[in-house]
C-alpha positions as CSV (number, residue, x, y, z in Angstrom):
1,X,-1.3,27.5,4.0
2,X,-1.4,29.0,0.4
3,X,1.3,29.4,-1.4
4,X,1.4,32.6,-3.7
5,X,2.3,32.1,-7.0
6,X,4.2,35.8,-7.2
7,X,6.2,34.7,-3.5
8,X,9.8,33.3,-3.6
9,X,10.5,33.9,-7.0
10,X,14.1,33.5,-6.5
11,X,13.5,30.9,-3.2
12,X,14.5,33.6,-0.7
13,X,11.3,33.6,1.2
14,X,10.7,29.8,0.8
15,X,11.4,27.5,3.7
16,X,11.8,27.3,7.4
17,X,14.4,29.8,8.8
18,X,16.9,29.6,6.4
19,X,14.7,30.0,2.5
20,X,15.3,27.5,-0.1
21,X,19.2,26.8,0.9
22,X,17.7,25.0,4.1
23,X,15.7,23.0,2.1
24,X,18.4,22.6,-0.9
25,X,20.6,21.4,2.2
26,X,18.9,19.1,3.7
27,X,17.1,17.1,0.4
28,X,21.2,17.5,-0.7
29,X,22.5,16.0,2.9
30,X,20.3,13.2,3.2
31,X,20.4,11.7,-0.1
32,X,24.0,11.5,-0.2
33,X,24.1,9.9,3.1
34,X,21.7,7.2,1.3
35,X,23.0,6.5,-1.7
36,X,26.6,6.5,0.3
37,X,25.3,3.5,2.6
38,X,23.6,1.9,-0.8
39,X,26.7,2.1,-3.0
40,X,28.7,0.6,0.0
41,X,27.0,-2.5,-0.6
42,X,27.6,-2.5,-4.5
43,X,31.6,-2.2,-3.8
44,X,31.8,-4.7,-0.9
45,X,29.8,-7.1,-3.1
46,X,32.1,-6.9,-5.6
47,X,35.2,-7.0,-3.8
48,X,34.8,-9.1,-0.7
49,X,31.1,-10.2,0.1
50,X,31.3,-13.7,-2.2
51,X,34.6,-14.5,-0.4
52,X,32.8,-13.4,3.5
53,X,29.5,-14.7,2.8
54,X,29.3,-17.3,0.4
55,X,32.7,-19.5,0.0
56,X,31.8,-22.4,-0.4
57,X,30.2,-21.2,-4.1
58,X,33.7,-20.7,-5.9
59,X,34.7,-17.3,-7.2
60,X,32.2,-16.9,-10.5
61,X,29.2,-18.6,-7.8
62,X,30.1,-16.4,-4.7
63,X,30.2,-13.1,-7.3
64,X,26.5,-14.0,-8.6
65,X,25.5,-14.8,-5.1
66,X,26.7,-11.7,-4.2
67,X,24.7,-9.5,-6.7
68,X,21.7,-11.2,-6.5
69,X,21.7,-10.3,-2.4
70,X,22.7,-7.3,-4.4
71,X,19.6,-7.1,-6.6
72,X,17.0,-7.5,-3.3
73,X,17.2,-4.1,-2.6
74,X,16.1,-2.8,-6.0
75,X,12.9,-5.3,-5.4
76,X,12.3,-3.7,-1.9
77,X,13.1,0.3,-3.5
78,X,9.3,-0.3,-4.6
79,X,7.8,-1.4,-1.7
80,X,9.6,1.2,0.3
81,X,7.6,3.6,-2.5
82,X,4.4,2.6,-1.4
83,X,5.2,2.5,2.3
84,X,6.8,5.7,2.5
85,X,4.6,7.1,0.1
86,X,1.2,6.7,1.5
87,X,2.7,8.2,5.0
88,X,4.1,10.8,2.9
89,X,1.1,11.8,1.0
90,X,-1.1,11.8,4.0
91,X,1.1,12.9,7.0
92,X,3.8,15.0,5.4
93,X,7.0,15.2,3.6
94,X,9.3,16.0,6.5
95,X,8.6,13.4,8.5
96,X,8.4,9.9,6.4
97,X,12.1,11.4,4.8
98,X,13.7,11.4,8.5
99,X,12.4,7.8,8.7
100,X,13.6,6.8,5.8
101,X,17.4,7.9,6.8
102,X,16.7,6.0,9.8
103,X,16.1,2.9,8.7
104,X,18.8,3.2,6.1
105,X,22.0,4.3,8.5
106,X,20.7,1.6,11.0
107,X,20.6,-1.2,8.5
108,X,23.7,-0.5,6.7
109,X,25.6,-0.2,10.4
110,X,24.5,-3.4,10.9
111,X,25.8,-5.1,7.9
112,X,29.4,-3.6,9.1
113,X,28.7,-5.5,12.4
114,X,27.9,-9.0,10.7
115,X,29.6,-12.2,11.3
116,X,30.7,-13.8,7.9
117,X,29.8,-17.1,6.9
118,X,32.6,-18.7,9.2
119,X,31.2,-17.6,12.1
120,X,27.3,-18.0,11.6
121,X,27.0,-20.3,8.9
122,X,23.9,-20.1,6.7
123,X,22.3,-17.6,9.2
124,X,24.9,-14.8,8.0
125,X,23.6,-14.7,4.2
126,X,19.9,-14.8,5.5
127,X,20.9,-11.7,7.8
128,X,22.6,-10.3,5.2
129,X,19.3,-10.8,2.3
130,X,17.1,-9.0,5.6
131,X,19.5,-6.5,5.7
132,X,19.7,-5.5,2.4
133,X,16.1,-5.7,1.8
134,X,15.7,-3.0,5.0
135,X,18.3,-0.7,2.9
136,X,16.3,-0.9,-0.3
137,X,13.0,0.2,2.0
138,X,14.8,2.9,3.1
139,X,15.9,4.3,-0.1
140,X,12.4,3.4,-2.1
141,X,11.1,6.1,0.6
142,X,13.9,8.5,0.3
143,X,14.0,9.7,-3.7
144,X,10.4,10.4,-4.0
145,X,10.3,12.5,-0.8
146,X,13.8,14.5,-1.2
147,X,12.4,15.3,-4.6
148,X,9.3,16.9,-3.5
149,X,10.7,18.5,-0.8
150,X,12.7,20.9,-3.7
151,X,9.9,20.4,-6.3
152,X,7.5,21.8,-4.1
153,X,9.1,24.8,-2.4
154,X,10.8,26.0,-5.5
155,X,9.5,28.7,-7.7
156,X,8.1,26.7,-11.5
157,X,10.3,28.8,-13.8
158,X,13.5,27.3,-11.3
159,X,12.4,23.7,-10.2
160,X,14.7,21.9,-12.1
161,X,18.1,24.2,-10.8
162,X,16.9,23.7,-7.4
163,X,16.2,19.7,-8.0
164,X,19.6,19.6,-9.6
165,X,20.8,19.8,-5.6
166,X,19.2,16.9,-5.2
167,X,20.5,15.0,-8.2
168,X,23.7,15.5,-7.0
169,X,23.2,13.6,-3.8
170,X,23.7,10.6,-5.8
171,X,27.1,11.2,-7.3
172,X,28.4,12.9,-4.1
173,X,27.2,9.5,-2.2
174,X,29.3,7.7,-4.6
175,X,32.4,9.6,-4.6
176,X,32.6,9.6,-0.6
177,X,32.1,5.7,-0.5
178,X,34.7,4.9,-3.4
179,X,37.0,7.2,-1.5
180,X,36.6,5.6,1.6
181,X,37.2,2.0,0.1
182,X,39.8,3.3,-2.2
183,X,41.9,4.6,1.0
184,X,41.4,1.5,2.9
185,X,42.5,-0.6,-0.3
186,X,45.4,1.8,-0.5
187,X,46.4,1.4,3.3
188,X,45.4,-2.1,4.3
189,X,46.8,-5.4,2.6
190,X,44.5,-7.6,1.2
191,X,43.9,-9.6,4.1
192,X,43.0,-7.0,6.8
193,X,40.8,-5.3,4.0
194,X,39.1,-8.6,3.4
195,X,39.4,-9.6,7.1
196,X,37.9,-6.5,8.7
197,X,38.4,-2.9,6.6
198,X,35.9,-3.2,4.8
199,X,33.4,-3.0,7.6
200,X,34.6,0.7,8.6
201,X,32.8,2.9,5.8
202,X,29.3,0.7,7.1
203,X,29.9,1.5,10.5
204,X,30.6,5.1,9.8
205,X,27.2,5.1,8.3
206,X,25.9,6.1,11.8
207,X,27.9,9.2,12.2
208,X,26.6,10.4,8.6
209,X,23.2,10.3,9.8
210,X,23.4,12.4,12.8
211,X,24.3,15.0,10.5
212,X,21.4,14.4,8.1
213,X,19.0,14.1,11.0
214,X,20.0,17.1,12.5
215,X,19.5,19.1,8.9
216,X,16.7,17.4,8.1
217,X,14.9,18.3,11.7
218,X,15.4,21.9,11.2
219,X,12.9,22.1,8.2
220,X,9.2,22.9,7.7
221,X,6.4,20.9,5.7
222,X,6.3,21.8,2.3
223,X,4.2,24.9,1.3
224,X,2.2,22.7,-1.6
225,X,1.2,20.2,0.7
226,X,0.2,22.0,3.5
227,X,-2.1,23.9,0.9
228,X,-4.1,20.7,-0.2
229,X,-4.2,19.6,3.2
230,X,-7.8,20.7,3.3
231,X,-8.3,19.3,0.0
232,X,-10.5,16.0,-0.4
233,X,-8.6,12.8,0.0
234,X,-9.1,9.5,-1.4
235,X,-8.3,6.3,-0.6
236,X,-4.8,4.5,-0.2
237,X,-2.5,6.7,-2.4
238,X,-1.0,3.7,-4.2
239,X,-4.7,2.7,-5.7
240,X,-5.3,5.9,-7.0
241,X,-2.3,5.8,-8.6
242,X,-2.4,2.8,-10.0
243,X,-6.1,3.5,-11.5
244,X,-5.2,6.4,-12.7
245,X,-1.9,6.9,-13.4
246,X,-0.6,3.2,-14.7
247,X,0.6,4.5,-17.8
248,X,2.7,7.5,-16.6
249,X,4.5,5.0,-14.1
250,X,5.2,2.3,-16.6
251,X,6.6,5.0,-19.1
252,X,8.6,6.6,-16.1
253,X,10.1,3.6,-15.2
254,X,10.9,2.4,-19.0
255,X,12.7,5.6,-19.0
256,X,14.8,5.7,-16.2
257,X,15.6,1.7,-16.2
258,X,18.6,3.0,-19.2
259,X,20.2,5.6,-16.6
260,X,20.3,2.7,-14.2
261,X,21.7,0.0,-15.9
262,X,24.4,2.9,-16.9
263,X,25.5,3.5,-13.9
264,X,25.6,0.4,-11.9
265,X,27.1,-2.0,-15.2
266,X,29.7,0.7,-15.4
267,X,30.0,1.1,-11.4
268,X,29.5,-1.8,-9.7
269,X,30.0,-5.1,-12.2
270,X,32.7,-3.0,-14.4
271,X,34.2,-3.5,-10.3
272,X,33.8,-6.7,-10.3
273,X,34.6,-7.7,-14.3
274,X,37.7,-5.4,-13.9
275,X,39.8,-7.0,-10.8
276,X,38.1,-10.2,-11.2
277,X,38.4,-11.1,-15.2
278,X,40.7,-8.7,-16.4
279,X,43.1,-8.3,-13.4
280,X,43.2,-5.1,-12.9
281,X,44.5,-3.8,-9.2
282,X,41.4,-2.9,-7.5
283,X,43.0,0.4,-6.2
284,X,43.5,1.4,-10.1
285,X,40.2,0.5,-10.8
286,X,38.8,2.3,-8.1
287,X,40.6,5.4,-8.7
288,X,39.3,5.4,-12.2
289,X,35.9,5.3,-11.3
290,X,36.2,8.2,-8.4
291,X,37.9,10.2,-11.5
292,X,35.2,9.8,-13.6
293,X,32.2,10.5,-10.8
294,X,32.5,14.9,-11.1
295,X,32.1,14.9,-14.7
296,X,28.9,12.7,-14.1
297,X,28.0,15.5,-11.5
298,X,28.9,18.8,-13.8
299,X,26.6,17.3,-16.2
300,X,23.9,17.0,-13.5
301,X,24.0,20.5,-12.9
302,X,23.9,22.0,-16.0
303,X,21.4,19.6,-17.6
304,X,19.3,20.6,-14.5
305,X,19.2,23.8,-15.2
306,X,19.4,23.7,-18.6
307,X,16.1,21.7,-18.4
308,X,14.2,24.6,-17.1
309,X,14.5,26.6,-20.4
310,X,15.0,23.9,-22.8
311,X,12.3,21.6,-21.7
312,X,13.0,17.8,-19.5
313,X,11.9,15.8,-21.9
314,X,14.1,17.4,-24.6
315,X,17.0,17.1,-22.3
316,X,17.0,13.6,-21.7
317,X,15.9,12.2,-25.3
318,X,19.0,13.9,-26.6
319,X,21.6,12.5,-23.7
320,X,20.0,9.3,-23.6
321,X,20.0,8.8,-27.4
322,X,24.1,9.2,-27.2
323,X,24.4,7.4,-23.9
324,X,22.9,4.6,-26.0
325,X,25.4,4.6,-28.7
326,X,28.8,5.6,-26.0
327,X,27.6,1.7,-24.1
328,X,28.6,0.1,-27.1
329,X,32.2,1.7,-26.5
330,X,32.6,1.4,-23.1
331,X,33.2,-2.4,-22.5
332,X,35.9,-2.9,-25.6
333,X,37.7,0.4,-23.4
334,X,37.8,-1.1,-20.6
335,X,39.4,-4.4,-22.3
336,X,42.2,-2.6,-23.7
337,X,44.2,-2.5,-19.9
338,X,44.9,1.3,-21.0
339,X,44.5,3.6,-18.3
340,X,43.6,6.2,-20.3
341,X,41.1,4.7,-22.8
342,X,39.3,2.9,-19.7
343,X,39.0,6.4,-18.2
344,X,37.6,7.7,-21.2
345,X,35.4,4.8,-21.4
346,X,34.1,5.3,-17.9
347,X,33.9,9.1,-17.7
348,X,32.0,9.6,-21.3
349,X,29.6,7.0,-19.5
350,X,29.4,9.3,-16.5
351,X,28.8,12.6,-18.5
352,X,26.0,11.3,-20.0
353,X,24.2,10.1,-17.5
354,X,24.4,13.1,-15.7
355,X,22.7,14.7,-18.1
356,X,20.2,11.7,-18.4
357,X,19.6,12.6,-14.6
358,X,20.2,16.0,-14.1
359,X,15.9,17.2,-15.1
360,X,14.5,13.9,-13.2
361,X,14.2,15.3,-9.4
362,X,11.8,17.7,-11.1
363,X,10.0,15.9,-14.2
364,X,8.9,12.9,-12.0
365,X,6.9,15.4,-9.3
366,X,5.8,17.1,-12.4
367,X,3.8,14.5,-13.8
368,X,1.9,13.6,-10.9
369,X,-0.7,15.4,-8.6
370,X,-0.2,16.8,-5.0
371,X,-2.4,13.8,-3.5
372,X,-0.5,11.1,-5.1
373,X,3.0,13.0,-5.6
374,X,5.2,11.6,-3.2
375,X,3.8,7.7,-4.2
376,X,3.8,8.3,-7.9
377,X,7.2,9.8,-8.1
378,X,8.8,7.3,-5.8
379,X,7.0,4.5,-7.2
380,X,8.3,5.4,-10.7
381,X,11.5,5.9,-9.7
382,X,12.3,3.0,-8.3
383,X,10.3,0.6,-10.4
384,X,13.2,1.9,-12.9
385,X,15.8,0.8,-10.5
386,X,14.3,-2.9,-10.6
387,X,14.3,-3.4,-14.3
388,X,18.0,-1.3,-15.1
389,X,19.5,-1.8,-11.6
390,X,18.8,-5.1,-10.0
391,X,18.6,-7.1,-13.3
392,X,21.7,-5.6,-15.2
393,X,24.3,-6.8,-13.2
394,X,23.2,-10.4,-13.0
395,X,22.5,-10.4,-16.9
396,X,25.8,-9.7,-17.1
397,X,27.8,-11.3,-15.0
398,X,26.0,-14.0,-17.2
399,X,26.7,-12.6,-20.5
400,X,30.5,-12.5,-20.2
401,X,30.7,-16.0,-18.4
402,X,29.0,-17.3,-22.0
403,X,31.1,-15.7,-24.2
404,X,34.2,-14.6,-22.3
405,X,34.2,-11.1,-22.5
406,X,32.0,-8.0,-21.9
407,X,31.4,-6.9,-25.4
408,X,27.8,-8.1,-25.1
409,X,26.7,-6.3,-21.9
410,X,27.2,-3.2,-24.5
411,X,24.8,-4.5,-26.6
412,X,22.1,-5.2,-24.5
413,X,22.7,-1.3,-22.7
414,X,22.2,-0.2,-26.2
415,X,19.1,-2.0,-26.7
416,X,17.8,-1.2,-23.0
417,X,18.5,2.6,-24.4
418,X,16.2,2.4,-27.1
419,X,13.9,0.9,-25.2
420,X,14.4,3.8,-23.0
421,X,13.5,6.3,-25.3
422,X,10.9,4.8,-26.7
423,X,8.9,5.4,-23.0
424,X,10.2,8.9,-23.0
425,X,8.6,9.6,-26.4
426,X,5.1,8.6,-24.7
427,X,5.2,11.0,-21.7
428,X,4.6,15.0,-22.3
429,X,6.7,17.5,-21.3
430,X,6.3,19.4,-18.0
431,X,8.5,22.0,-17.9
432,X,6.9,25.1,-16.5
433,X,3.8,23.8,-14.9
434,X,2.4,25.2,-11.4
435,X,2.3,22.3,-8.9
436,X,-0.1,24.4,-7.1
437,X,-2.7,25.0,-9.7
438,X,-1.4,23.6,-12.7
439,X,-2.5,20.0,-14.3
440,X,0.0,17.7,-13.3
441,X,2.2,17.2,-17.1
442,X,0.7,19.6,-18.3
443,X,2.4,23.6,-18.9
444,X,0.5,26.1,-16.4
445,X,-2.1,27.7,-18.4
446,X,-3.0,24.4,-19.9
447,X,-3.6,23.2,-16.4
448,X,-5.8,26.2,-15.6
449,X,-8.1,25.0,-18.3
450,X,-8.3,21.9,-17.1
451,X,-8.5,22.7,-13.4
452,X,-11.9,25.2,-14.7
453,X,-13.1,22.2,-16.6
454,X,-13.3,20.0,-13.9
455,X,-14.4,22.5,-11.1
456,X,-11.4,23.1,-9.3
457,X,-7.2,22.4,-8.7
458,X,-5.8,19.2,-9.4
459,X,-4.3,19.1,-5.8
């Protein structure tokens, strides 16, 4: 199945049934469902898991314990890359991505169902490492896949708009899980949240994904892929692309390890180095952070459409060059105890990483080709999340126990942001290429070229 290159300009004749919305929908749906049942983790580590699972380690102790349990998931994300990936590049998109939910809503259930430490002794953290590990499979194969699903059905001149749907999974999975928690801190005293509350949002998990299963079911196989289907294939996808492709998914992963460290220092440990060193009511705290969460997401969609005429790479180097200079700010805000200034501090962090965000769901399928998409874009992705998202909050929960306050943990975002931008400088910009005939990075015509050079598509 070809796809032409003159069809679905504006996505209306795209997709199974229902055009491009169906597909928008369902890459939108399940994302959010995922990164719901992962940020439930980072809040219930922060607030209560050191106390459930590891008591006997004092507060500081139990906290670190808790983030590095934490922290396993972003070492799985990578594996679940390759897993998910090689299915995903030889058998479809559709299918590996209803898997993926799967295994996510059925691990984070079971977390809600898990005795503490009380009960099972030692056997409830080890539970709890499995479990977490099963989650970070489960998203490693969800990004890449969600992405190509709206990468490869949209129409070149519109990819980034339509990613921006999926970009926005992320910060509507946030805002439903610190609205959940914040309404059971509200309504519960502490003990009931500690002794069982907590556990609701993880259990609700499995409601969530009956509704992204049944959207996700209800959709065809991408147009792109089913065209190379006939095309050669190599070996295991994950070789090829580390052969040949080594560079781009180092760079990649430089890039986006700044926009993760963002979020979850300012997320999760702000959490924890809020109600735990400052004092800070955890329901304030909360509340701040769900305030600050749709100006992150504004900024997702405009920078995601504002990519596709200004270029991705532009687009990022810009927000992540002031997202590097606003994380020396955002610390010292918090410290002040002022409402106002520590939503400032928060929500300037949040618009700029939307914009760091908002063009990624459709640069990262951009710089790789149709074989090896779905393993080099998920592979990329997440090797970010290991360096800016596992890492981050451990550095600093050690950072501030050494020199009693936060102001360092700003210092080293602003140094993991040049860092950052550095990488970006090194990749090419991709706005505008054809997945379907185009050189993967490189602008359409450009890949034609290429394409008649080497005797045929890069598919």
């Amino acid at each position: 199945m070809a796809i032409d290159a003159a069809s679905g300009r504006d996505g209306s004749d795209l997709g199974a049934g229902g055009g491009l919305g169906r597909v928008a929908a369902a890459a939108f749906v399940g994302t959010a469902i995922e990164f719901y049942d992962f940020f439930l983790y980072g809040m219930a580590a922060a607030l209560v898991f050191g106390h459930v699972y590891f008591p006997a380690l004092g507060t500081a102790g139990a906290l670190l314990a808790a983030l590095s349990v934490y922290a396993v998931a972003f070492v799985a994300r990578p594996v679940g890359a390759v897993v998910f990936g090689h299915f995903g590049d030889r058998v479809g998109r559709k299918a590996v991505l209803v898997a993926s939910l799967l295994l996510m809503g059925l691990c984070t259930a079971a977390v809600g169902m898990l005795p503490g430490y009380a009960q099972w002794g030692i056997w409830s953290p080890i539970a709890l490492v499995l479990l977490r590990f099963g989650q970070g499979l489960g998203l490693g194969g969800e990004w890449g896949g969600a992405a190509l699903l709206l990468a490869e059905y949209a129409p070149p001149g519109r990819r980034g708009r339509y990613a921006g749907y999926l970009q926005l999974g992320p910060a509507a999975g946030s805002v439903l899980a610190t609205t959940v928690f914040l309404a059971l801190s509200a309504g519960l005293t502490g003990a009931d949240f500690t002794g069982w509350g907590w556990r609701v949002p993880f259990l609700g998990s499995l409601i969530l994904v009956g509704v992204g299963l049944f959207v996700r079911l209800r959709i065809a196989e991408t147009p792109v892929f089913a065209a190379a289907e006939s095309a050669p294939r190599g070996g295991a996808p994950v070789l090829e692309v580390l052969r040949g492709h080594w560079r781009t998914v180092l760079l990649g992963g430089g890039m986006l390890s700044f926009g993760y460290a963002l979020f979850y220092l300012t997320n999760t440990y702000a959490l924890a180095y809020a109600t735990t060193d400052l004092g800070v009511d955890r329901t304030r705290m909360l509340t701040l952070q769900l305030l600050a969460v749709p100006l992150g997401a504004l900024a997702v969609w405009c920078s995601a459409g504002g990519s596709d005429r200004w270029g991705r790479r532009r687009t990022v180097l810009v927000a992540g060059a002031l997202a590097a200079g606003w994380s020396l700010l955002v610390f010292p805000l918090l410290e002040t105890l002022r409402s106002g200034l520590m939503l400032l501090g928060l929500a300037g962090a949040s618009l700029l990483l939307g914009v760091i965000l908002g063009p990624v769901g459709a640069y990262l399928p951009e710089l790789f080709p149709t074989r090896v998409r779905y393993t080099g874009a998920a592979l990329t992705y997440n090797l970010g999340g290991v360096v800016g998202g596992a890492t981050a909050p451990l550095l600093a929960t050690r950072l501030t126990a050494e020199y009693g306050t936060a102001t360092p943990v700003g210092w080293y975002l602003a140094g993991l942001g040049v860092v950052s931008l550095l990488c970006l400088r090194a990749l090419p910009e991709t706005g505008g290429c054809d997945l379907t005939r185009g050189q993967a990075g490189l602008p359409a015509a450009a890949g034609r070229r290429a394409a008649a050079v080497s005797g045929g598509p890069a598919v």
